[in-house]
C-alpha positions as CSV (number, residue, x, y, z in Angstrom):
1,X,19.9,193.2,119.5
2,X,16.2,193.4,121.0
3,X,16.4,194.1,124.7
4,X,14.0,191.8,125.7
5,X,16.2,189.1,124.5
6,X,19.3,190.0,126.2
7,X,20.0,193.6,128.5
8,X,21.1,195.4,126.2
9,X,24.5,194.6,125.5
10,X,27.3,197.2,124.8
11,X,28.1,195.0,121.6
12,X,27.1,191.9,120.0
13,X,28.1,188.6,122.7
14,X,26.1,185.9,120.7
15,X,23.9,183.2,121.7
16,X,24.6,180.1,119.7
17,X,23.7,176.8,121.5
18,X,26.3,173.8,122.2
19,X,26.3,171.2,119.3
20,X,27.8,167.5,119.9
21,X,29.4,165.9,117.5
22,X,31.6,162.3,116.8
23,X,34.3,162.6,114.5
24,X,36.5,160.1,113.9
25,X,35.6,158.2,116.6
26,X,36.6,161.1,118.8
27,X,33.1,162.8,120.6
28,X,33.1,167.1,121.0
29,X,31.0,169.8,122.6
30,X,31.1,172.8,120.0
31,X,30.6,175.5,122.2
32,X,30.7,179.1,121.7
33,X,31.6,181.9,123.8
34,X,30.9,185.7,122.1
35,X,33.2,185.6,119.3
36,X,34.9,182.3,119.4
37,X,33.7,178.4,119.4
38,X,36.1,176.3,121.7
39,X,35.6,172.5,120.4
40,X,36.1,170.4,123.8
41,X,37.0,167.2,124.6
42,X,33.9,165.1,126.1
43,X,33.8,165.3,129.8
44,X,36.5,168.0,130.2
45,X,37.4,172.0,129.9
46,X,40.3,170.7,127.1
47,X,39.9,172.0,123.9
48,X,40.7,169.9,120.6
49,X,41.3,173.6,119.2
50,X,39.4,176.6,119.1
51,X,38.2,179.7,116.6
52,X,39.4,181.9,115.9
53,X,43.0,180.5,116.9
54,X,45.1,182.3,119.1
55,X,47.7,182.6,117.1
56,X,46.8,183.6,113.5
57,X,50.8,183.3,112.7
58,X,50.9,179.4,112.4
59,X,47.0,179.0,111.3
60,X,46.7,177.8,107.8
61,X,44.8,179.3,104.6
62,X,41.7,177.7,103.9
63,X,42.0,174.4,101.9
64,X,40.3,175.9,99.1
65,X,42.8,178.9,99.2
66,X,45.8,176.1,99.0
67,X,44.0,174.3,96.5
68,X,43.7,177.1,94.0
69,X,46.9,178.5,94.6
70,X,48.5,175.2,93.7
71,X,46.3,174.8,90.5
72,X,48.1,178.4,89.2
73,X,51.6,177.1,89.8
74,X,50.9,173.4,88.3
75,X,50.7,175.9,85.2
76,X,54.3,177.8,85.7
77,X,56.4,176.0,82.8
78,X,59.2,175.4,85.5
79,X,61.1,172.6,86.1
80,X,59.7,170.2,89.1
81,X,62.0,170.7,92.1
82,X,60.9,174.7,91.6
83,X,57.4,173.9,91.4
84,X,57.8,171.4,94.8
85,X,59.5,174.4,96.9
86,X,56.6,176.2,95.5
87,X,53.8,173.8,96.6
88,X,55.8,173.4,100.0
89,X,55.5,177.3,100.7
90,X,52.0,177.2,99.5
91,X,51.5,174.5,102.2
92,X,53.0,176.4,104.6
93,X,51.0,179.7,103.6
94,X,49.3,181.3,106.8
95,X,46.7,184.1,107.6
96,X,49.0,185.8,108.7
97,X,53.1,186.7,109.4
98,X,56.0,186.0,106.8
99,X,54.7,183.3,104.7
100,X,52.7,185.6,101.9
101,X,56.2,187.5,101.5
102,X,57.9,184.2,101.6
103,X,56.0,183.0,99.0
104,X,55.9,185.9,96.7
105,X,59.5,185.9,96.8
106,X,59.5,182.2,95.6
107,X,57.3,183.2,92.8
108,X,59.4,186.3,91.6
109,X,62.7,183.8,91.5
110,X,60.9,180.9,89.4
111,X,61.1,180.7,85.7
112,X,57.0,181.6,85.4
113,X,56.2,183.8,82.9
114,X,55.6,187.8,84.2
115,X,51.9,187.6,84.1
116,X,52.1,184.0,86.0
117,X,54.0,185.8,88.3
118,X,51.4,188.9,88.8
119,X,48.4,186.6,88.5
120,X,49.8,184.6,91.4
121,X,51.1,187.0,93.8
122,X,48.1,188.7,93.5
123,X,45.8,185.8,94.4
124,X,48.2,185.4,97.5
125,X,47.7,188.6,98.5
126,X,43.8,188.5,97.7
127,X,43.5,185.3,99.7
128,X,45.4,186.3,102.4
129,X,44.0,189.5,103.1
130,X,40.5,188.2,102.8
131,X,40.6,185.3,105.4
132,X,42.9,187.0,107.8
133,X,40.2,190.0,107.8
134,X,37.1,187.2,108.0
135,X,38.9,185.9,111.3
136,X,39.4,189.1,112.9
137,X,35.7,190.8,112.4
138,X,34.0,187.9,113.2
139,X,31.6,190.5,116.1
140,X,29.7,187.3,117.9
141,X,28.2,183.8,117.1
142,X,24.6,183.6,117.3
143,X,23.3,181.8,114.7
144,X,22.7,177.7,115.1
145,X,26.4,176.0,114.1
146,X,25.7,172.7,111.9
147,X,27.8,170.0,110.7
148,X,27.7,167.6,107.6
149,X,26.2,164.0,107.8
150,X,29.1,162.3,108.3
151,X,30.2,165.4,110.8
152,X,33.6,166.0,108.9
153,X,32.5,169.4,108.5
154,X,31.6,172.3,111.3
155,X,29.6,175.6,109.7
156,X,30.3,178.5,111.4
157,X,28.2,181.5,110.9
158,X,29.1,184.6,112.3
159,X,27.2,188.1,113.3
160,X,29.5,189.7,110.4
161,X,28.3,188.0,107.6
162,X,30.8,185.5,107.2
163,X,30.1,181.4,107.1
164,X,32.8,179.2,107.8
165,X,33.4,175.6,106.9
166,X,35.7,174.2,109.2
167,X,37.2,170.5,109.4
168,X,35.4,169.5,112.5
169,X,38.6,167.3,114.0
170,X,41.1,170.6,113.6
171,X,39.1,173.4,113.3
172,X,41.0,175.0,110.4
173,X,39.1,176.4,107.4
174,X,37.8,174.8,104.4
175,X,36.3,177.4,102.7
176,X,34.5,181.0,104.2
177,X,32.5,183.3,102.3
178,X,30.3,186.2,102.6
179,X,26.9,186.6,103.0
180,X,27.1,189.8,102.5
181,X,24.8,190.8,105.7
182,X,24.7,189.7,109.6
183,X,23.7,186.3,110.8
184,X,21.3,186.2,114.1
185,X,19.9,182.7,112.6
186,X,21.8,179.8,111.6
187,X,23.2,177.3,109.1
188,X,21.3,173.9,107.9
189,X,22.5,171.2,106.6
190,X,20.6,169.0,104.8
191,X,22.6,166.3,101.9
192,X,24.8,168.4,100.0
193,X,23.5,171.9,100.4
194,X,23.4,174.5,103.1
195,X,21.4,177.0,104.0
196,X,21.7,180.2,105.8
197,X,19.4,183.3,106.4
198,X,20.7,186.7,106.5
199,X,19.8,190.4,108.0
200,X,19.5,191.5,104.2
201,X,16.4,189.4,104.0
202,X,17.9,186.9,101.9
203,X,18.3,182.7,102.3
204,X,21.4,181.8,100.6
205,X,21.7,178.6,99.5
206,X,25.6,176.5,99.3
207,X,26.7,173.1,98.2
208,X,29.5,171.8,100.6
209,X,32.0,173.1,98.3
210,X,30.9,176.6,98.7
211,X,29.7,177.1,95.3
212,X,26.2,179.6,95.8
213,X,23.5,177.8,94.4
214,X,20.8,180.4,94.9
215,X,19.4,182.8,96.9
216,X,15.6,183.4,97.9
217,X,14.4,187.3,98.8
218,X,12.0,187.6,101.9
219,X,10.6,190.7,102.9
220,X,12.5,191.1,106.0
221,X,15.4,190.1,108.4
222,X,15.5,186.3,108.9
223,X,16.7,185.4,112.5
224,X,16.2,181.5,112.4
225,X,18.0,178.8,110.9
226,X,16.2,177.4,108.0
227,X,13.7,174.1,108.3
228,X,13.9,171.0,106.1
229,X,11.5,168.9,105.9
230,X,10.6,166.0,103.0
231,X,12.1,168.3,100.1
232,X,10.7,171.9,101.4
233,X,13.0,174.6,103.2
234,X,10.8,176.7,105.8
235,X,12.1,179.8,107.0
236,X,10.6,182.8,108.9
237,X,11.1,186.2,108.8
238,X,11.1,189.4,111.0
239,X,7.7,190.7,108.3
240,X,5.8,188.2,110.1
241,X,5.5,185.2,107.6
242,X,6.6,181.4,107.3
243,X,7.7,181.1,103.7
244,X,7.7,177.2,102.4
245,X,10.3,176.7,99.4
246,X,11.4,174.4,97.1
247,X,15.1,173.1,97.1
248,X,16.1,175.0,93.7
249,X,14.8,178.4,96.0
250,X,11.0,178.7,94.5
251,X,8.1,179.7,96.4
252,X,5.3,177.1,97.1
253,X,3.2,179.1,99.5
254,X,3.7,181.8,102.4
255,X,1.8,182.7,105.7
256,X,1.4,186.2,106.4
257,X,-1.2,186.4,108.8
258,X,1.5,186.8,112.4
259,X,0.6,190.2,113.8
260,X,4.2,190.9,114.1
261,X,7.9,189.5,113.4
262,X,8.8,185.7,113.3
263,X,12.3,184.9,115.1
264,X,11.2,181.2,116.2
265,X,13.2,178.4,114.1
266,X,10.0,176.6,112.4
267,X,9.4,172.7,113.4
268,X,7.9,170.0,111.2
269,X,5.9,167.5,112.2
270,X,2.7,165.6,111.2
271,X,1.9,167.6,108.0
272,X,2.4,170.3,109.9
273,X,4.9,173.3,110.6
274,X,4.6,175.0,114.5
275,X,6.6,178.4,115.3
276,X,5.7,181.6,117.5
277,X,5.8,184.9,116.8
278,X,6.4,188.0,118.6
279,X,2.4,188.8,118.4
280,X,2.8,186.5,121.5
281,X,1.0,183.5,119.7
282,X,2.1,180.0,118.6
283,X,0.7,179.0,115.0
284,X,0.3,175.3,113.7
285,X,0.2,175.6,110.0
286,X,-0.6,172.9,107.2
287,X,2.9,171.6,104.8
288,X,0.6,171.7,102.0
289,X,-0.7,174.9,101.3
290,X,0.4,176.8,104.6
291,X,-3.1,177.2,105.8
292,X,-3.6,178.1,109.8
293,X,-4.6,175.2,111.4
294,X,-4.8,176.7,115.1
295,X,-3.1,179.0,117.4
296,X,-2.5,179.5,121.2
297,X,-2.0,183.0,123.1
298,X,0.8,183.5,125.7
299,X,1.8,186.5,127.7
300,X,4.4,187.7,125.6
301,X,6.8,186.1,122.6
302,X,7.7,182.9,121.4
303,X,10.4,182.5,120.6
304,X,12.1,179.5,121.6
305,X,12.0,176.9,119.6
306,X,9.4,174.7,120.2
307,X,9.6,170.3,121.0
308,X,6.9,168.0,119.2
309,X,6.8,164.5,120.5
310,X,3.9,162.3,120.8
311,X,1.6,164.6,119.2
312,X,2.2,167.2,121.8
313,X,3.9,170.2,121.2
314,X,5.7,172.2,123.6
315,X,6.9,175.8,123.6
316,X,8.5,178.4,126.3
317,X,7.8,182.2,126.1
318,X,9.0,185.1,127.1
319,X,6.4,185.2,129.5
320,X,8.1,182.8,131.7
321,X,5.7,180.0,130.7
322,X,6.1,176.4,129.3
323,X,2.7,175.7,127.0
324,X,2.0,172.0,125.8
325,X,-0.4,172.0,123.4
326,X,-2.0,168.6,121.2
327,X,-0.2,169.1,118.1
328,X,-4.1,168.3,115.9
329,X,-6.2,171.3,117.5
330,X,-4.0,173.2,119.7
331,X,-5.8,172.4,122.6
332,X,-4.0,172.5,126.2
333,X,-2.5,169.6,127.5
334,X,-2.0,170.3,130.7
335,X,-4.6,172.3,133.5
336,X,-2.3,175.1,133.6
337,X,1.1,176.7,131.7
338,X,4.4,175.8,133.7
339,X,5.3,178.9,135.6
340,X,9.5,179.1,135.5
341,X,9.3,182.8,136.9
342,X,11.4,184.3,134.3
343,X,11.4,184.3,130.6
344,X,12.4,181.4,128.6
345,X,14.5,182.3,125.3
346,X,16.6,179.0,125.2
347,X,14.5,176.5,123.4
348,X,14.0,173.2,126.0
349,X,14.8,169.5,124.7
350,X,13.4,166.5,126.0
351,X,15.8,164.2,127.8
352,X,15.5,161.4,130.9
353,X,11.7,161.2,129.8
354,X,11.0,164.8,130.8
355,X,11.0,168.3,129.2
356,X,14.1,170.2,130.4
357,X,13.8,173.8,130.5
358,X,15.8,176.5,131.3
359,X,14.9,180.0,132.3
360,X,16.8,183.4,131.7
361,X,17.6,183.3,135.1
362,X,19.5,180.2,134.8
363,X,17.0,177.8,136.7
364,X,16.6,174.2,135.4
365,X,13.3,172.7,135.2
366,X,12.5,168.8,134.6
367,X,8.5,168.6,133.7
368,X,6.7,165.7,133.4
369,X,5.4,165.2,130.0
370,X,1.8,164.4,130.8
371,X,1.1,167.0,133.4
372,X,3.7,170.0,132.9
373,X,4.3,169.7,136.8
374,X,8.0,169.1,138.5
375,X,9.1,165.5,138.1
376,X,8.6,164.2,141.6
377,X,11.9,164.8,143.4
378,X,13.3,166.9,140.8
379,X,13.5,170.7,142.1
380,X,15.2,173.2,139.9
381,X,18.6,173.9,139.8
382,X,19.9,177.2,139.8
383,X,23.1,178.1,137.8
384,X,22.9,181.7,138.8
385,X,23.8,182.6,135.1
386,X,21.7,184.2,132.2
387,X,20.5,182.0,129.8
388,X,19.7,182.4,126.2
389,X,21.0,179.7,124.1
390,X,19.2,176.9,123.0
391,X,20.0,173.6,124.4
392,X,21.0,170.2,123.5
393,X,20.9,166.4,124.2
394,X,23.1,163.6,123.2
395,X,19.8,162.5,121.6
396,X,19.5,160.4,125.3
397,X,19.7,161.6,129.2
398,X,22.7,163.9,129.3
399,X,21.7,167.9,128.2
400,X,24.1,170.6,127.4
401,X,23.8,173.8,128.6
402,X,25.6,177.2,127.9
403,X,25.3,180.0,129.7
404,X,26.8,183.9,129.4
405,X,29.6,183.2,131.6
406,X,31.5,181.1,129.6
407,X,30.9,177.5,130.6
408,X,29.3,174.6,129.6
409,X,27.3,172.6,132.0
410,X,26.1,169.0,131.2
411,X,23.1,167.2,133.2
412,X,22.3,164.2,134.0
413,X,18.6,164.3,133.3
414,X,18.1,160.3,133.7
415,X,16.2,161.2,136.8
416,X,15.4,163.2,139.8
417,X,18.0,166.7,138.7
418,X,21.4,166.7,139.8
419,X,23.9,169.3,139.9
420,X,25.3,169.6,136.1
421,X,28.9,169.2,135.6
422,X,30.7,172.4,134.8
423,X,33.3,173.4,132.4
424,X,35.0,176.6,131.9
425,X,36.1,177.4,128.6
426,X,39.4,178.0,128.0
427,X,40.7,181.6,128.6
């Protein structure tokens, strides 16, 4: 991954931000950590599970694998206690350890005919060999983790390629398949389709069953989650454009005119789509034709994602400065940029009437909307950690933060800055 984004890493260790999420009446911080997500408990270093799972011995096949392995033996013309030991093993069917021989030997003893037999055993071992080698080259999360509307359903992209659909209150799988590249973006939900852009340069569009719909060919690597906005998919791409789709994957109009690579997640607003770019510029383009509207110089690249509220639009770069700009003609909001004194990669949130940003470093900022200076009383907080992963709010005062050293933080941003809360992830 680019240095300037993280020092140079001996291997991938991810960046994916925290994502709330109620299910069930039951509230969890999806958090990940490198390779794994931990889903904990509100309030607390317990986690409801976490994935991959420790143990891969008692961790079930993916619902879809179960579903389609029962479908082959409602066929075998075998009497019904044979087929209910059968379903029971199938139930019992793991990623790994005894139950694929288990089962196979069940299949071999029933009255099916030979090719039931082959067929079967075969899709065992098909299934079984796929998802147990899914869960053990997973590399490192980066990408954005999403859930459904009704939040039933975690995403899980993964640096190898692989998207996961989890059930959100166990964490075991639904359904994974394979991009067929590396993830640095993210998933997006939006309805009954997800999206997800891949190092191939490709935007693969799902429906929540897993079924590819379509996919859409950019000209390079695409390193943000997909936008949707009123019926149009944004996405950017490492060539340097913002291409504006349709939801069956056609192309209304693309900007091309970035002087370099486009890693910034793109935000709607207004009639009008914002992102930076690593020519060191923030664009405002039109939703209607993708025409520039304006742009705004920094020090070096955007690409945070940016905040619009209240016609203002605020963005962190790499340059260690916070810009708010008015969202119709990119003029400055405030006298100056915000100075952090370090680079900003994790994209701020608004929260406790402020903008809450967070440095590389690992110091917390509250700004005042208005003037981009300290909320009075609110000095930064240092967590003496690195950084990079975007944050996120309960959509009111408390923020989530996740830095490299494997904790999640929550603050209080109500008012002045507190100390955050901390939580080590389970080891």
């Amino acid at each position: 991954m680019i240095a300037a984004a993280c020092t140079a890493p001996a291997g991938p260790v991810g960046w994916a931000g925290p994502l709330p999420v109620k299910v069930d009446s039951q509230r969890l911080i999806l958090v990940a950590h490198k390779a794994r997500l931990y889903a904990l408990k509100d309030g607390s270093s317990v986690a409801q599970w976490q994935f991959p799972p420790k143990d891969r011995n008692s961790y079930p096949v993916s619902t879809e694998t179960n579903t389609g392995l029962t479908a082959l033996v409602d066929q075998f013309t075998v009497d019904a206690a044979t087929k209910t030991d059968l379903k029971r093993k199938i139930t019992d069917l793991t990623v790994s350890g005894p139950g694929a021989t288990t089962l196979k030997k069940a299949i071999d003893a029933s009255g099916a005919t030979v090719k039931q037999k082959a067929d079967t055993k075969a899709a065992v071992d098909a299934a079984v060999s796929f998802e147990n080698n899914a869960l053990g080259n997973l590399k490192a999360l980066y990408g954005d983790i999403a859930t459904s509307t009704d939040g039933k359903t975690t995403y899980v992209p993964t640096f190898r390629g692989m998207v996961f659909a989890l059930d959100t209150a166990t964490g075991n799988v639904r359904w994974v398949r394979d991009a067929g590249s590396g993830i640095v973006g993210g998933v997006t939900v939006d309805g009954d389709r997800v999206y997800v852009g891949t190092k191939a340069n490709r935007l693969l569009a799902y429906d929540t069953s897993g079924k590819k719909q379509w996919e859409f060919r950019t000209k390079g690597e695409v390193w943000a989650s997909p936008t949707v906005d009123a019926g149009a998919i944004y996405i950017t791409s490492l060539d340097g454009s913002l291409y504006a789709l349709d939801t069956a994957g056609k192309q209304k109009w693309i900007f091309n005119s970035a002087g370099s690579g486009i890693a910034a997640k793109p935000v709607v607003a207004g009639g009008s789509v914002y992102f930076g770019s690593f020519d060191d510029k923030l664009y405002s383009v039109k939703t209607s034709d993708g025409t520039i509207n304006w742009s705004i110089k920094a020090g070096n690249w955007f690409w945070a994602t940016a905040v619009v509220q209240g016609g203002i639009v605020y963005a962190a770069s790499l340059d260690g400065k916070v810009y708010a700009a008015n969202a119709a003609d990119g003029a400055s909001k405030w006298s100056q940029p915000f100075n952090t004194g370090s680079a900003v990669r994790a994209g701020p949130v608004i929260a406790g009437g402020g903008l809450v940003v967070v440095s590389k470093n690992g110091r917390i900022f509250k700004l005042d909307l208005a003037s981009g200076l300290p909320v009075e009383g609110a000095p930064p907080v240092d967590l003496l950690q690195s950084v990079l992963a975007n944050l996120a709010t309960d959509g009111g005062n408390t923020v989530y933060i996740v830095p490299s050293g494997g904790s999640l933080y929550v603050l209080d941003a109500t008012g002045p800055l507190g100390a955050p809360g901390s939580f080590p992830l389970p080891q």
